[in-house]
C-alpha positions, 0 to 999 in steps of 0.5 A: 281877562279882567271882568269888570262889574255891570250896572247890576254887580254895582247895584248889589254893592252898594248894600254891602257898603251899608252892611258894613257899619252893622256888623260893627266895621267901623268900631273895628278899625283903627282910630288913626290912619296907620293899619295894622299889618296883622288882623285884617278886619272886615273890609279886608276880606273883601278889598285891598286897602291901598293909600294915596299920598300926593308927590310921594315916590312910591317906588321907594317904599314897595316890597320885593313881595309886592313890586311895582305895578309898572314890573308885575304888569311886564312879562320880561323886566327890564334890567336897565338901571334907573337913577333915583330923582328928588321929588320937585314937592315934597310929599304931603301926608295931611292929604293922604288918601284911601283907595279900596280896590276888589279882586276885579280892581274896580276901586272905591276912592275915599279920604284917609282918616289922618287927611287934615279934614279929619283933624280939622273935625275933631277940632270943631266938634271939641269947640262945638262941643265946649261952646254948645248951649242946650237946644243948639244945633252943631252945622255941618261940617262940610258944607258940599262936595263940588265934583271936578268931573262929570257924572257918568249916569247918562239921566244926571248929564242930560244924554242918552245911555248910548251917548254916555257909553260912547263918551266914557269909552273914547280914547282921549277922555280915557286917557286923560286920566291920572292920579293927580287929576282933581276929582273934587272940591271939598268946602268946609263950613269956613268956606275953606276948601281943599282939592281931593285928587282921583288917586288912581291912574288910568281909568274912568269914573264908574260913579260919582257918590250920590249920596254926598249931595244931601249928606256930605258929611258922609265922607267923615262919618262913614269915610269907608263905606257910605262917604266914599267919593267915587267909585273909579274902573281902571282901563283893561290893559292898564289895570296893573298901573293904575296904582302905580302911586299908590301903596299898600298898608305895609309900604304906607307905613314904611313911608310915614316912618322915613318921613318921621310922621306921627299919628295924630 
């Protein structure tokens, strides 16, 4: 059986989240969003690097050596024939999302570096940067994170701890779920917003990133380690699907490739 981190574990994690960028994580990492399949870097010792893109037919694009969270998480396979149904969406890889998920499968939810949002950044800082007069201040980015979900710590919700244990673990909040459940709101300096989805099914929100409150950019300029966005516990007897619509580094980049996407 699964054990999961307490209250405590998650206490101790978030110093390794900010140990990260000093010992130089973040200069190991690729500029663009595509990893190397070789080389694992630092994050990798500790988490598997899973991506989220939306309406994409991850099916498609897994390995034999890593099927599908649907079959490992079945003893006996079924051998049914299934026929292969065109996506009502195409998928969207400027939405692309990132999940880091540890050997007890708690998951960190966060946004890949080739989303739009970054693309957008490089744009504002290049024009920022032509435009900035001497004692000029560049705004933020991002202007705030509007979370779609509520927080699970009881002393923000106004409820007792008792009360806030007995809500994440009924049954229909559970369930209800998915990767394509909105988690937030992203609202640009523009006022233009995109909507961030959980990118994993199956499971509850551990914890809501309390840090993006007074710094949302955080999600920009630590995007995997302090600007995570939410840190998501799969359910016990799920754990196996909660990335069914996900992909590995490896099966990432075989979908960019069928679908002609270049780094950008």
């Amino acid at each position: 059986m699964t054990t999961f981190y307490d209250q405590a574990t998650i206490d101790e994690f978030r110093p390794l989240c900010d140990s990260w960028q000093e010992t130089g994580t973040k200069s190991d990492l690729p500029a663009d969003c595509v990893p190397p399949v070789e080389g694992a870097t630092f994050l990798d010792r500790y988490f598997t690097r899973y991506y989220y893109v939306p309406h994409l037919n991850c099916r498609a694009f897994r390995s034999a050596e890593n099927p599908s969270p649907e079959v490992a998480s079945s003893e006996a396979p079924s051998t049914t024939t299934t026929t292969t149904i065109a996506p009502v969406h195409e998928p969207d890889f400027t939405l692309t999302q990132i999940v880091w998920q540890v050997p007890n499968q708690l998951c960190l939810v966060g946004l890949a570096r080739d989303h739009q949002i970054f693309t957008l950044y490089r744009e504002y800082l290049r024009n920022a940067q032509s435009s900035a007069t001497e004692n000029s201040e560049t705004p933020s980015f991002v202007k705030r994170i509007d979370f779609l979900t509520t927080d699970p710590d009881p002393s923000k919700n106004g409820g007792t701890p008792r009360a806030a244990r007995r809500k994440r673990n009924h049954t229909n909040t559970r369930d209800s779920l998915r990767s394509s459940t909105p988690l937030c709101n992203v609202v640009l300096h523009d006022s233009s917003t995109f909507i961030v989805n959980m990118g994993v099914g199956f499971g509850t929100v551990f914890e809501l990133n309390p840090r993006l409150a007074a710094e949302p950019n955080l999600i920009l300029q630590a995007p995997n380690y302090g600007g995570y966005l939410a840190i998501v516990k799969p359910h016990e007897k799920k754990e196996y699907a909660c990335l069914f619509d996900c992909l590995d580094a490896e099966g990432y980049q075989r979908a960019r490739k069928h679908h002609n996407i270049t780094s950008s």
